[in-house]
N, C-alpha and C positions, 0 to 999 in steps of 0.2 A: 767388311769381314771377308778374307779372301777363303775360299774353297779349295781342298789338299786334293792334289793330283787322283789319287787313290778313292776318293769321295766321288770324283766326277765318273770313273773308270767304272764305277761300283755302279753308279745312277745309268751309266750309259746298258754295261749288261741288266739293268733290272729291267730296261725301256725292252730292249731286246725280247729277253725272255715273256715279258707281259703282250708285245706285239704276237710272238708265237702260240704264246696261248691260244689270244682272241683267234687268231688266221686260224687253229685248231680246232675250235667252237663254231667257228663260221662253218668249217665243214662237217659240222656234227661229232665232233670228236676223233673221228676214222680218219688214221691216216690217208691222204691218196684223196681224200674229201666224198666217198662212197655213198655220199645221200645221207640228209638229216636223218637224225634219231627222234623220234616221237617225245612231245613234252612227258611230264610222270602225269596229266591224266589222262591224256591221249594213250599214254602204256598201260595204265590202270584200268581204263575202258579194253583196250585189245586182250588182255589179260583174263579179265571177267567173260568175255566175249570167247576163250575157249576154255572154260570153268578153271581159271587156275585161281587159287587162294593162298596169299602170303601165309606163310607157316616159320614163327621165330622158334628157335630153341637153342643152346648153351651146348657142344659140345667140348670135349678130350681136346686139348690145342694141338695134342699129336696129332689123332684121327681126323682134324678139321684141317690142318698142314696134307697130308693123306690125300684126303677128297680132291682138295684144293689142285692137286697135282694129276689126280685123274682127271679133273674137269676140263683140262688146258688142252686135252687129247678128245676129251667127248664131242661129238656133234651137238649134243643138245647143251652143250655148257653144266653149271651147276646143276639148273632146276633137272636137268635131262638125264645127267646119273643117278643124281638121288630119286626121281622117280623112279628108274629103272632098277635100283641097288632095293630099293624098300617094296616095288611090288614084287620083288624074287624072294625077298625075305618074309612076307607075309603070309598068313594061311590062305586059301581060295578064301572066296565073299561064297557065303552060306545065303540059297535061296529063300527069304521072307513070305513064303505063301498066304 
């Protein structure tokens, strides 16, 4: 059963692109190979370890496009605007004596 030109062509870029990946992964995902990225419970540990806590919620696809766009610009990334956008929006924390 012979193999169509176009078949071979197609298997050749798929080697390609799967080689680039793994070379990708090798360096932690970061282009330039910047030092590995921590596994998820090594991140989950780091995580815990300066109190942050995963928080899921459902917003507006506009307002989440929005954020999405400010965050590309934040220093702190996502988690680092929305901290900052929701402690500005909140009332002060009331003393519990």
């Amino acid at each position: 059963m012979a193999v169509k030109k176009t078949d071979l062509e197609k298997n050749k870029g798929l080697k390609i692109a799967n080689s680039l990946k793994q070379a990708s992964a090798a360096r932690g995902g970061i282009p330039g190979g910047a030092g590995a990225r921590p596994d998820r419970r090594e991140q989950r540990r780091l995580d815990q370890e300066q109190g942050l806590v995963p928080f899921a919620c459902k917003l507006d696809g506009t307002l989440a496009r929005r954020l999405q766009a400010l965050a590309v610009n934040h220093p702190g990334g996502m988690t680092g605007l929305l901290n900052e956008l929701l402690a500005g929006a909140l009332p002060p924390e009331q003393d519990q004596a």
